[in-house]
MINUZA-356954 format. One record per residue: residue number from 0; residue in one letter; x, y negated, z of N, C-alpha, C in turn. Coordinates in steps of 0.1 Angstrom, whole numbers, m for minus. Layout:
PT resi resn n.east n.north  n.up ca.east ca.north ca.up c.east c.north  c.up
PT  NUM    A      X       Y     Z       X        Y     Z      X       Y     Z
...
//
This chain:
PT resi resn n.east n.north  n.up ca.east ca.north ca.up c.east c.north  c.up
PT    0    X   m329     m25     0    m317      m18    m4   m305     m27    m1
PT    1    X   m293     m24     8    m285      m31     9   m272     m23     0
PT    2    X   m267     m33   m10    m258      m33   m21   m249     m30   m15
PT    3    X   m245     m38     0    m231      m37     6   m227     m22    10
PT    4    X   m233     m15    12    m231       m3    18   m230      10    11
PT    5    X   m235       7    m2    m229       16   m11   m217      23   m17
PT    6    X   m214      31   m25    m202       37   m30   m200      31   m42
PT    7    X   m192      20   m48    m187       17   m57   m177      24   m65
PT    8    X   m175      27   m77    m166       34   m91   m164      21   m96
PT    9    X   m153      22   m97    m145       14  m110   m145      17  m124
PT   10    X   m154       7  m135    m149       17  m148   m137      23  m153
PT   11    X   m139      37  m157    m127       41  m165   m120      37  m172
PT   12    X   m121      24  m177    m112       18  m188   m104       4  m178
PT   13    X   m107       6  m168    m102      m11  m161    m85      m5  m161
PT   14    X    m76     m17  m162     m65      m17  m162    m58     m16  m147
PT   15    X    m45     m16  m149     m36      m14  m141    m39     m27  m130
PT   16    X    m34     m42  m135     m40      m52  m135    m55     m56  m128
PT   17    X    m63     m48  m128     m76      m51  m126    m82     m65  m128
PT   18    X    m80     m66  m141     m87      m75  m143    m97     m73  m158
PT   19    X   m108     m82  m154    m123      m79  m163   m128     m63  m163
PT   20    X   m127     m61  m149    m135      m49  m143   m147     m54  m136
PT   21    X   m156     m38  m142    m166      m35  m135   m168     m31  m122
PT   22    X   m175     m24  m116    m178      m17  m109   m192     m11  m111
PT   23    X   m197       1  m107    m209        7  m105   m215      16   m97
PT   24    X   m226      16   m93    m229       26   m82   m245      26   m83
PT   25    X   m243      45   m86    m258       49   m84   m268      50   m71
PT   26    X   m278      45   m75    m291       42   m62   m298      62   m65
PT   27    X   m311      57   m59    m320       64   m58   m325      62   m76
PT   28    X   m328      52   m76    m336       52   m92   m330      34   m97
PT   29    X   m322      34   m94    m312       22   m95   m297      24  m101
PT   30    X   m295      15  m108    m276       16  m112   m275      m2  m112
PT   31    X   m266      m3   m99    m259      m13   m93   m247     m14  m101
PT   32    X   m245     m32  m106    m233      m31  m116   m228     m45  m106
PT   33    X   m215     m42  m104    m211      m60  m100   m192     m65  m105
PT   34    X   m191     m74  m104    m174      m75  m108   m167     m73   m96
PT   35    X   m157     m64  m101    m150      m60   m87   m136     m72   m83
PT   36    X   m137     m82   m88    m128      m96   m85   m140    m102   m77
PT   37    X   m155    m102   m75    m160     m107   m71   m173    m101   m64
PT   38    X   m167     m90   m55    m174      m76   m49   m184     m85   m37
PT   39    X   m184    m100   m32    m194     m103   m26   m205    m114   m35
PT   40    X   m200    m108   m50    m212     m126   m56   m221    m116   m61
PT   41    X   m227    m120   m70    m244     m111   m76   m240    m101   m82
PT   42    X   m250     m91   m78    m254      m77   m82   m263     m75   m95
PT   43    X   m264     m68  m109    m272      m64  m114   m275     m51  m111
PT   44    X   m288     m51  m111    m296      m38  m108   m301     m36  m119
PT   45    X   m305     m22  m126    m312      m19  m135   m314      m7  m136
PT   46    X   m327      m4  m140    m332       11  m141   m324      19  m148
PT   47    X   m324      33  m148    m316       41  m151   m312      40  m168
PT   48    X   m326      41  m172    m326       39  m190   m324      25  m194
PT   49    X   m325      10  m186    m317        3  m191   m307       0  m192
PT   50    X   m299       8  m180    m283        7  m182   m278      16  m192
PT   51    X   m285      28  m197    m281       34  m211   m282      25  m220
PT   52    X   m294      19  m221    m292        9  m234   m286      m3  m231
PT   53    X   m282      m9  m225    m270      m19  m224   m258     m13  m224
PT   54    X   m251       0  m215    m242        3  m225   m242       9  m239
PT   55    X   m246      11  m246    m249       14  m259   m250       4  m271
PT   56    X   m256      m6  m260    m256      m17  m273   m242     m23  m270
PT   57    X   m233     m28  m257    m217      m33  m260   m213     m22  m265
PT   58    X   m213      m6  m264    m204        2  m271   m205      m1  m288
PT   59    X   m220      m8  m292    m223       m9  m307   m214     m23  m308
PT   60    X   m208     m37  m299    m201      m49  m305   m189     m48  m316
//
């Protein structure tokens, strides 16, 4: 799977500013997360139901 060549989203909450933004983009059976200040450093990948529960649990901080 190459990360480069996908469709990135900016979260809905990132600022004007853009700064301490996400980014995300859905795979086949994949959800690609990376910082968009740093769109060439490491990618988290994670199945579909663990990116529900990771955001669920910061929505719970």
């Amino acid at each position: 799977m190459d990360v480069n060549t996908i469709v990135w989203r900016k979260a809905s909450r990132s600022s004007e500013q853009a700064d301490n933004c996400v980014e995300v983009a859905s795979l086949l059976d994949t959800v690609a997360i990376r910082d968009s200040k740093d769109p060439d450093g490491d990618k988290i990948l994670l199945a579909p139901d663990g990116f529900r529960r990771m955001t669920a649990a910061i929505k719970n901080l």
